[in-house]
Every structure is written in structure tokens, then in C-alpha cells.
C-alpha positions as CSV (number, residue, x, y, z in Angstrom):
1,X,4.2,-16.4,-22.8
2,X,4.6,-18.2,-19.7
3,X,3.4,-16.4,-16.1
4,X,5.4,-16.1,-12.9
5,X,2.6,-18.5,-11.5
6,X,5.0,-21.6,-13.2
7,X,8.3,-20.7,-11.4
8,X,6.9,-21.2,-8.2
9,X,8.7,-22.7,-4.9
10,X,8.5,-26.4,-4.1
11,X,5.4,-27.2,-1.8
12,X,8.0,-29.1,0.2
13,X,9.2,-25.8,1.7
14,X,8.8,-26.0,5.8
15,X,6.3,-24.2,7.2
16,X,9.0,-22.3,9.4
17,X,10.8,-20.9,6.6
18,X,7.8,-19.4,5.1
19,X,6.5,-17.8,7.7
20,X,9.8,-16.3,9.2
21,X,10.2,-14.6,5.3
22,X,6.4,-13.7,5.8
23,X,7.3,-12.4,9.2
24,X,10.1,-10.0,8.0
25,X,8.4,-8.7,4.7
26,X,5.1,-7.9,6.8
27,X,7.4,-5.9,9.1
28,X,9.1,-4.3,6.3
29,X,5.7,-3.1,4.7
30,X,4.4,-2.2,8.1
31,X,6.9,0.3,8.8
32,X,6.5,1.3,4.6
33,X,3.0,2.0,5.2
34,X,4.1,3.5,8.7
35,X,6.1,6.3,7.3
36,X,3.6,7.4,5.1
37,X,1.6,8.8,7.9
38,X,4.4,9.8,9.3
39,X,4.3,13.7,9.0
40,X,0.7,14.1,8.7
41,X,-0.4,13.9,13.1
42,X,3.0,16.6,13.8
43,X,1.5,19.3,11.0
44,X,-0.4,21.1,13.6
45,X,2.9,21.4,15.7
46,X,4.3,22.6,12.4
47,X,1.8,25.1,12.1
48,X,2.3,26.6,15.3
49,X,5.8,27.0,15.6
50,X,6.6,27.9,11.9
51,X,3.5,29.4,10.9
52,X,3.3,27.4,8.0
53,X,-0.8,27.4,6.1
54,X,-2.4,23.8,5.0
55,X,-1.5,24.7,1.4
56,X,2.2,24.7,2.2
57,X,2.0,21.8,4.6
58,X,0.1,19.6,2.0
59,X,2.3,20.4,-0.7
60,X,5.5,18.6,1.4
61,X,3.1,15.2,1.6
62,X,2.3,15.9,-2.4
63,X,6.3,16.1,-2.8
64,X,6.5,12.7,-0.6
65,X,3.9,10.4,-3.0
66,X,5.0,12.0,-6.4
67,X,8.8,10.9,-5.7
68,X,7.2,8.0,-4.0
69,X,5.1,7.1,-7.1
70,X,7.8,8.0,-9.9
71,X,10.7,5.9,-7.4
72,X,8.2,2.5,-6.8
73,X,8.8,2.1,-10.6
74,X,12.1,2.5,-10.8
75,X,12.9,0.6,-7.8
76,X,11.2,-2.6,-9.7
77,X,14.3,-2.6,-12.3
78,X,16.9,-2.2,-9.2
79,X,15.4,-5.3,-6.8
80,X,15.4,-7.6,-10.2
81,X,18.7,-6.3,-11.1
82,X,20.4,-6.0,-7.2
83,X,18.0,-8.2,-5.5
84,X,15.5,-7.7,-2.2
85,X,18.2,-7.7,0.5
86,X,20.5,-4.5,-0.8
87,X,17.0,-2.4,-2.0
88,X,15.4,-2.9,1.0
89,X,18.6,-1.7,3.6
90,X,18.7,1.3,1.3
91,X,15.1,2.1,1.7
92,X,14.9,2.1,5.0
93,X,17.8,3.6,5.5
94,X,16.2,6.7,2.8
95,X,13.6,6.5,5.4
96,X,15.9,7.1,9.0
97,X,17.7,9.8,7.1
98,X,14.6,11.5,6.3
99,X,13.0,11.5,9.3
100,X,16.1,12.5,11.0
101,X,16.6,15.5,8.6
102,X,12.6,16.3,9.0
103,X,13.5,16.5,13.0
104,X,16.3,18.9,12.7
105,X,15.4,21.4,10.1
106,X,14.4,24.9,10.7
107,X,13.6,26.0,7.5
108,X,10.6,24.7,4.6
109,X,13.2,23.5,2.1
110,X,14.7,21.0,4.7
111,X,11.2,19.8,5.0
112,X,10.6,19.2,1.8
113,X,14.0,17.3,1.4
114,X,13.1,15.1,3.9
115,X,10.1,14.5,2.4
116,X,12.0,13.8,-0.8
117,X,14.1,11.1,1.5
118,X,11.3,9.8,2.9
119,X,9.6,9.5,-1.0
120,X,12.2,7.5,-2.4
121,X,12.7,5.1,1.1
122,X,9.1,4.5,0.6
123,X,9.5,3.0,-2.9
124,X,11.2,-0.1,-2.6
125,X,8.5,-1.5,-0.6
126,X,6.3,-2.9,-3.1
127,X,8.7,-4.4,-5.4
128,X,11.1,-5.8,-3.1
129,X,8.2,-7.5,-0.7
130,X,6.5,-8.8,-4.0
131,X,9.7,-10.4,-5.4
132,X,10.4,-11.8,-1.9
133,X,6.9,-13.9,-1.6
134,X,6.5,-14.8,-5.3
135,X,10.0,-16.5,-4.8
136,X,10.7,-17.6,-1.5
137,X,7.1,-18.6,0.0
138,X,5.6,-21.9,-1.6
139,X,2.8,-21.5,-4.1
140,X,-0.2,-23.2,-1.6
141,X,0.7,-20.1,1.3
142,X,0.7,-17.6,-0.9
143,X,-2.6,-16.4,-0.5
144,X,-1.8,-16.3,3.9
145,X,1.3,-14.2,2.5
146,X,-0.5,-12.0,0.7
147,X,-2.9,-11.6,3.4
148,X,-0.6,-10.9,6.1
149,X,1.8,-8.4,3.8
150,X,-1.9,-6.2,3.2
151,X,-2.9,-6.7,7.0
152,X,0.7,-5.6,8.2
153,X,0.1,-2.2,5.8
154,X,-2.7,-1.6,7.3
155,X,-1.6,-1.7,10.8
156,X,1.0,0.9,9.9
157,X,-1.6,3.5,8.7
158,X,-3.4,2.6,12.4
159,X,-0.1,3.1,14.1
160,X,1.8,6.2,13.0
161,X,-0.9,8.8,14.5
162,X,-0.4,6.5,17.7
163,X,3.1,6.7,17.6
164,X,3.9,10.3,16.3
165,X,1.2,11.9,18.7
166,X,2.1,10.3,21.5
167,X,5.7,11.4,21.3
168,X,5.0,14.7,20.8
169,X,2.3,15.8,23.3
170,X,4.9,15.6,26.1
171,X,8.2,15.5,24.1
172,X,7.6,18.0,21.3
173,X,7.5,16.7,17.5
174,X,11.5,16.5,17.0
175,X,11.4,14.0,19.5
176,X,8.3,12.1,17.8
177,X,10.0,12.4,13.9
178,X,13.4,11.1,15.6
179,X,11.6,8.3,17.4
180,X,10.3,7.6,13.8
181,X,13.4,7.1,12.9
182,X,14.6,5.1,15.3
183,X,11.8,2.4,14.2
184,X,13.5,2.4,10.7
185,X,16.9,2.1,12.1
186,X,15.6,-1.0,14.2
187,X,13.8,-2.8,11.1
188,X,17.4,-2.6,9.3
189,X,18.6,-4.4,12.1
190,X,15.9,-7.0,11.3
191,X,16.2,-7.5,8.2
192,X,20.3,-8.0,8.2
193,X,19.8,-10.2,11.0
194,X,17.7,-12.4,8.7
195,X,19.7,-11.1,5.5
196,X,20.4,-15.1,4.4
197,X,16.7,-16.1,3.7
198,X,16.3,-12.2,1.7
199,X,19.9,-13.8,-0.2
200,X,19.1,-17.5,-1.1
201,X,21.5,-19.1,-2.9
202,X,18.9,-20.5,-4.8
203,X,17.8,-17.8,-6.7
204,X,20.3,-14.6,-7.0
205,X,19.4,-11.8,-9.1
206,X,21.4,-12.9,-11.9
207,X,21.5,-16.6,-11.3
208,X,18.7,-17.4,-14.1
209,X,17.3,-20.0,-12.9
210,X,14.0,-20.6,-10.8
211,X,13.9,-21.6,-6.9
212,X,12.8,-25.2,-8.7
213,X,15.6,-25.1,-10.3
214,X,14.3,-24.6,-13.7
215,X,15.8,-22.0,-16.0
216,X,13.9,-18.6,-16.0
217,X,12.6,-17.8,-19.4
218,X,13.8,-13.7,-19.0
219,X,12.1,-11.2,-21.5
220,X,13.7,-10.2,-24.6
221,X,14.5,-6.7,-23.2
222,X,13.9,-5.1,-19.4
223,X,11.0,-3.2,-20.8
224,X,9.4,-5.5,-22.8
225,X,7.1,-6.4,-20.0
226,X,5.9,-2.4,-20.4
227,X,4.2,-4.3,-23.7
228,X,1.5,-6.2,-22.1
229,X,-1.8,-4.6,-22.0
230,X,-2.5,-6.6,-18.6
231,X,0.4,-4.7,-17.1
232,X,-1.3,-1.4,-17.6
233,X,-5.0,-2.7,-16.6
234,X,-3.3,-3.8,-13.1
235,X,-2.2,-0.2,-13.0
236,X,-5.3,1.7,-14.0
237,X,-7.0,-0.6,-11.1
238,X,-5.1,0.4,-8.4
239,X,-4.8,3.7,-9.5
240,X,-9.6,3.8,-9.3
241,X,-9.1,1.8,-6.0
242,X,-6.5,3.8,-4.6
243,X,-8.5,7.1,-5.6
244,X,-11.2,5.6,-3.3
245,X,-9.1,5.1,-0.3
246,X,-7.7,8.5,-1.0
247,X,-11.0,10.2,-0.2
248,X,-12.1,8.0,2.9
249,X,-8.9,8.7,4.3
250,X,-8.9,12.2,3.4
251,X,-12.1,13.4,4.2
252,X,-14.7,10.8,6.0
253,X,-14.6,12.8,8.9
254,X,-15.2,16.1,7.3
255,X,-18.3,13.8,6.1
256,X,-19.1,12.9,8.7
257,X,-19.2,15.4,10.7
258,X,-20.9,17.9,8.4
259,X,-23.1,15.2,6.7
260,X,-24.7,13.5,9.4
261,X,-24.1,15.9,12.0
262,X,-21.5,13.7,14.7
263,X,-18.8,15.6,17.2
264,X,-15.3,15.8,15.3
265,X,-13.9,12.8,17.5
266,X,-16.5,10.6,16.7
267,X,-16.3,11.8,12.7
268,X,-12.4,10.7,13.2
269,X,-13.6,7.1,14.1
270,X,-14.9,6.7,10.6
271,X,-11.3,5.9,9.6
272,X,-10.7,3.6,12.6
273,X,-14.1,1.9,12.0
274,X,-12.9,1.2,8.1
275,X,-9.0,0.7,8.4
276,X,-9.9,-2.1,11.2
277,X,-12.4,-3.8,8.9
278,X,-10.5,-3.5,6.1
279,X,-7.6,-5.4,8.1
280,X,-10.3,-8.1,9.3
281,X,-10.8,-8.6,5.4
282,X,-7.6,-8.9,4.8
283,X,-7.6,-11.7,7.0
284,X,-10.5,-13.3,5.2
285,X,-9.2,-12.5,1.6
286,X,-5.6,-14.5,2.3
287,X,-8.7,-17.8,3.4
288,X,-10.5,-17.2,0.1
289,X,-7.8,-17.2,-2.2
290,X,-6.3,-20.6,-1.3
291,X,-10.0,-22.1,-1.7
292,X,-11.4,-19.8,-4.7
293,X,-9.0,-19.6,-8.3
294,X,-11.6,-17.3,-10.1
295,X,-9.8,-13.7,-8.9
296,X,-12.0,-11.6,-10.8
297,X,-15.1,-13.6,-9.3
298,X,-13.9,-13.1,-5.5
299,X,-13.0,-9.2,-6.5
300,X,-16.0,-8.4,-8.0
301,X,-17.7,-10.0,-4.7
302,X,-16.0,-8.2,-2.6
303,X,-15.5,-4.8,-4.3
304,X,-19.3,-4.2,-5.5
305,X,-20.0,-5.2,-1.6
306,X,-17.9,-2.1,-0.8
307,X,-19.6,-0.3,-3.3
308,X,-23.1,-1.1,-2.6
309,X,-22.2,0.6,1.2
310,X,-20.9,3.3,-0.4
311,X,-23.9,3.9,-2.4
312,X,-25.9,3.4,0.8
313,X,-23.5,6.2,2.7
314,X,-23.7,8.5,0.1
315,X,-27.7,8.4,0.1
316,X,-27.8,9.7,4.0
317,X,-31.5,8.7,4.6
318,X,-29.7,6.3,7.1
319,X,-29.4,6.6,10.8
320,X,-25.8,7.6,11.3
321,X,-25.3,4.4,13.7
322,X,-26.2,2.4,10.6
323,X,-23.5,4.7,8.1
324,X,-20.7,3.6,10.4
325,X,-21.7,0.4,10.2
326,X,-21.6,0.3,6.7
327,X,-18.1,2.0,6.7
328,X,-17.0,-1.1,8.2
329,X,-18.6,-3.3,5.5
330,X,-17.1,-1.0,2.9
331,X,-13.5,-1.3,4.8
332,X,-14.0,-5.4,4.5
333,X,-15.0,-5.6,1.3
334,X,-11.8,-3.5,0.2
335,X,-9.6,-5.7,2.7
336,X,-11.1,-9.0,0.9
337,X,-10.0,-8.3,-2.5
338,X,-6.6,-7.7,-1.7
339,X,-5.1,-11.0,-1.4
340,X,-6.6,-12.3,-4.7
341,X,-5.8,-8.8,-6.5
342,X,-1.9,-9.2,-5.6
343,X,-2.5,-12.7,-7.0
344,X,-4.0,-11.1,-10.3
345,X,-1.2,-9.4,-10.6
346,X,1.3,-12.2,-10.4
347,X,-0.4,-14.2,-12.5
348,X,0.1,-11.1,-15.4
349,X,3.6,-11.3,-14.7
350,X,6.3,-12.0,-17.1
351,X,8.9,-14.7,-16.0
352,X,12.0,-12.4,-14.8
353,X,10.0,-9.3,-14.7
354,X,8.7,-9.6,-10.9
355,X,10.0,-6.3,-9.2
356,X,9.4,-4.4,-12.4
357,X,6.0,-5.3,-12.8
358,X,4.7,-4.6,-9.3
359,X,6.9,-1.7,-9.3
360,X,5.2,0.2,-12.3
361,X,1.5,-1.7,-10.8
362,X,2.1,-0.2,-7.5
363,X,3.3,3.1,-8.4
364,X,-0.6,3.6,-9.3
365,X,-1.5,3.2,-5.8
366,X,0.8,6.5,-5.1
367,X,-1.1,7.8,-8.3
368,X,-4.5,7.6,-7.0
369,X,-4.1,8.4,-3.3
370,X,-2.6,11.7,-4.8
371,X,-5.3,12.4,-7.1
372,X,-8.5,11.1,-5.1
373,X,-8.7,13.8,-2.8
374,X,-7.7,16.5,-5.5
375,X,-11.4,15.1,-6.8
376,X,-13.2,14.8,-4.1
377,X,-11.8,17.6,-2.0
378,X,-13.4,20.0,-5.5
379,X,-16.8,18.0,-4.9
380,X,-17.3,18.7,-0.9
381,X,-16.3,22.7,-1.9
382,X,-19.0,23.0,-4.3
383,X,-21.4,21.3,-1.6
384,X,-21.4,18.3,-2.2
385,X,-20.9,16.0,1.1
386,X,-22.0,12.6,1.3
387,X,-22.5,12.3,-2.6
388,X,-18.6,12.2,-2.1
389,X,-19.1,8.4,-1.4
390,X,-20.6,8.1,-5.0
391,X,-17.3,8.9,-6.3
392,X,-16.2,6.5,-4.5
393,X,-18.4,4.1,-5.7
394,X,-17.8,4.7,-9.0
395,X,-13.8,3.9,-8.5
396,X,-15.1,0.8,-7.1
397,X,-17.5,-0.4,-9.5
398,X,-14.8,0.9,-12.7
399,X,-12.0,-1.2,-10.5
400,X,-14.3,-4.2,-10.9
401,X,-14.7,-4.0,-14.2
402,X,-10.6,-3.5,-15.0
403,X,-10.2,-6.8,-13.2
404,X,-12.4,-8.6,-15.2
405,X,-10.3,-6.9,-18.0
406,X,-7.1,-8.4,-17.1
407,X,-8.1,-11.6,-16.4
408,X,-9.2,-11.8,-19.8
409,X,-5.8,-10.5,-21.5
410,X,-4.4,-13.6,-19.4
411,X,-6.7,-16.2,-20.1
């Protein structure tokens, strides 16, 4: 079977047009990545005026990655069936109407609708940005592409506390979800302003042939790509990686804090310390790509460097300066894979099959950032603190090994 990697846009595409469809997916994903932080900084407002406990208020972000998870592979089937331009207006207008109905409800079932809303705007985000740069960016700047889309996610995690605290310290947190809102409202002007280059008449969803104008080779059936064992290795590794970012995000500060003994605000800059790293190796993994073919080889660099640091972490026979440190090898190490694991994953890709594919991939992502710190958060209550970061390590190191797995189904 033939890969995605062969219906690839001409080289001759100017630079201009690239980057302006670069431009608009990273925006796209930014605000994707945005939203999913987006109720998290108000639940102490939450707490206060409804009385609501943590056990209720998680359960509305567990309701928000299970629909998110189960809808990022159905959405796959609608961008290859609708294309980009129509899935993507619809999730971020599921996104404005949940964060609008999260601002005006007064009651725990509004709530978790909104969450529901905001679920299923979530989705699309991953397919549709996918099937944009595997066919509208040319082959040699796909690695920047892929580099900017993971920096751009990244940047949303960094922003929404920013954003949503800021808003509601003097404005109160209606005001702050609204204002959320009002950022999805404003990228759906974006992206309609720019609808023709998500619309090319080269390629339409049902056009059947390839932006070089060769015919696409479709599968037999729309699930016949669920058939390839590489398919499910792409998801099992996101699902061991995603598990690991579940539990830094989740609870490096509680770490922190209780395992090498820093102040609450400074435990909170663990996350900072790694996101921003992981961002800088973002950067780095989009040069590395274009230069290096071997994925696995530059995955398994970069991933057992992460996992080395959090080996080291775990051990805490380190001064505490020297820990934070290492989260931030540990963030850049994660941020450096991701440009050649998104090219992994095309390359495992059935002609025709692009928005399934990453749909189903991605919807392990929403798999393991739910169950990571159901696993980790049972470790650190039976007392065990930093040896959290040799779970981590051991989601790395299995991640590793799943790459080398697929790359083998493809060769």
C-alpha cells in the first residue's frame, strides 16, 4: 500500500502560501489547546460560590476529554468526508457556545453541558489541522509546520490560566468564561477570512485526486484503514506519552512541593519551567526533521533524554535547583520528538484516510491525559512522591519502543 508521504504538494508552492496556511492552523490549535485549560484556573471561584467539592469539579473536566476523545475520532471521517473549512467553523463555534453556556449557568448540569460543548468543539482540532498541512504545505516545510502547529499548542496550555485568571480577579469568572468565548468567536472570523486556502480547488473532499494532480488511490472501505496494525501502535504511543504529560501537569507541583520541600508558587513553576522547554523543543524538532529521515532514531534521542531526567527527578538525591533544571530537559526532550512523531504518523497513513487516521491516533492523547493522573494520583496517595516520575519514565521509555514498532510495520 502506498503512504500519504506520495501525494504530497509540489515543492514549487510559494513560501507565502505555506506559511499563511501554517499561520491559521497554528492559531486554530492554539486556541484548541486553549480551551482545554479553560475551566480548570475559575474552579476555585466555582467552589466558592456553588459550593461544589474537587470530586464534582473534576468529574465536569473528565466529562470534557471523554467526549473529547470519543468525538477526535469521529471527527476524522467528517473532515475527509466535509473537508477542513466546514469542521473547523463548527468546532469553534461548539467551543463559543460552550463557554458561553458555562458563563451563564447556575446549576451543575449546565456545567457539565457546557463541558459536553466544549468536548466535542475540541475534537476537530487534530484531524482537521493534520489534513490541512499533509495537503496544503509542500513536503520540504513540513517538518517547520509540524513544529509550529506543536509550539502553537503549547502556547495555549501557557495562556488560558493567564487569560482566565486575569479576567476574573477583578471581573468575576462569568466575565473570564465569556471573554473565552469571545477568543473562539474571533478565530472563526479568521479562519472565514482565509476560508479559500482551507477550500482549494485543488483538492475538495470528494474531488479524488491529489494536490499534484494525481489520482488518490482511496481505501477499499472508510474503515479499512482501522486494519493496519501501525494505526493502532501510533495510538498506544500517544496514549504512554500522553499519560506522562498527564501527571507533570497534574501533579509536579504537589511534587514538588512535598518532595523537595519548595513554597507552592515556586512548585507551580515546575509546569512553566517544562511547558516552555517543551515549546523550545518544539522549535528544534521542526530543524531536525527536515535534516534527519530516521523518526524512530530522532524519537528515541529525544524521548529516552526525557526519560533519563525523569529517572534523575524521581531519585531526589539532587539539589532541588538541579531537579528544575532537569524538568526543563525533560520538557525539551518531549517538545523534540513531536515534529518527527506527527511525521511517523503520516507516513502510516493510508492514501484518502488522513483525518481518520489522526483522528483515531489523536483521540489517544485524550486517552492518556485522562488516565495518567488516575495512576499517578493512586501512587502519591499511597506515598509515593517523586517515584511518580518513574512512572513517567516508564511511559517514556514503553513510547520509545512503540515507535520503533511502527516504523517497522511501515518499512
Amino acid at each position: 500500500m502506498s503512504s500519504l508521504s506520495d501525494d504530497i504538494v509540489s515543492p514549487t508552492v510559494p513560501f507565502r502560501q505555506d506559511a499563511t496556511i501554517v499561520s491559521v492552523v497554528a492559531v486554530a490549535h492554539l486556541v484548541s489547546h486553549f480551551f482545554q485549560l479553560v475551566l480548570a484556573p475559575l474552579f476555585p471561584w466555582l467552589r466558592i460560590e456553588f459550593g461544589y467539592s474537587f470530586a464534582q469539579l473534576g468529574f465536569i473536566l473528565t466529562v470534557l476529554f471523554v467526549v473529547s476523545g470519543i468525538g477526535q475520532a469521529a471527527a476524522g471521517f467528517v473532515v475527509d468526508r466535509y473537508g477542513a473549512l466546514r469542521t473547523m467553523l463548527v468546532g469553534l463555534g461548539c467551543l463559543a457556545s460552550g463557554a458561553l453556556l458555562f458563563s451563564i449557568s447556575d446549576t451543575y448540569q449546565g456545567f457539565l453541558f457546557g463541558a459536553v460543548l466544549i468536548g466535542l468543539g475540541n475534537a476537530v482540532f487534530h484531524p482537521v489541522d493534520f489534513w490541512l498541512i499533509n495537503h496544503r504545505v509542500s513536503e520540504p516545510r513540513l517538518g517547520p509546520a509540524y513544529s509550529a502547529h506543536g509550539l502553537s499548542g503549547s502556547l495555549g496550555w501557557a495562556l488560558a490560566p493567564v487569560f482566565l485568571v486575569g479576567l476574573a480577579t477583578p471581573f468575576g469568572w462569568r466575565i473570564a468564561i465569556a471573554g473565552a468565548a469571545g477568543v473562539a468567536l474571533a478565530t472563526m472570523i479568521l479562519v472565514w477570512i482565509y476560508r479559500d486556502i482551507m477550500r482549494p480547488d485543488a483538492l475538495e473532499p470528494d474531488s479524488g485526486v491529489t494536490l499534484n494532480g494525481q489520482p488518490e488511490v482511496a481505501s477499499e472501505s472508510m474503515f479499512a484503514f482501522m486494519r493496519e496494525r501501525a494505526i493502532w501502535l501510533c495510538f498506544v504511543f500517544f496514549l504512554f506519552v500522553a499519560a506522562a504529560l498527564g501527571g507533570i501537569q497534574s501533579f509536579s507541583p504537589s511534587i514538588f512541593s512535598a518532595g523537595y520541600g519548595l513554597g507552592v508558587t515556586m512548585a507551580a513553576m515546575s509546569i512553566t519551567i517544562y511547558m516552555l522547554a517543551s515549546a523550545t523543543g518544539m522549535l528544534a524538532g521542526g530543524w531536525l526533521v527536515t535534516r534527519s529521515q530516521v523518526l524512530e532514531r530522532n524519537i528515541t534521542i529525544a524521548l529516552l533524554l526525557s526519560t533519563v531526567a525523569a529517572v534523575l527527578i524521581g531519585l531526589n538525591v539532587l539539589p532541588v535547583a538541579v531537579a528544575l533544571a532537569l524538568m526543563a530537559v525533560m520538557g525539551f526532550g518531549s517538545g523534540l520528538s513531536g515534529p518527527s512523531r506527527d511525521m511517523l504518523i503520516r507516513r502510516a497513513t493510508p492514501p484518502g484516510a488522513t483525518g481518520r487516521v489522526y483522528g483515531v491516533v489523536y483521540s489517544g492523547l485524550d486517552a492518556g491525559i485522562a488516565l495518567g493522573p488516575l495512576v499517578f494520583g493512586r501512587m502519591l496517595d499511597r506515598g509515593a512522591v517523586t517515584e511518580v516520575f518513574y512512572g513517567v519514565a516508564g511511559c517514556l521509555f514503553l513510547a520509545v519502543f512503540v515507535a520503533w514498532r511502527v516504523a517497522a510495520e511501515k518499512h
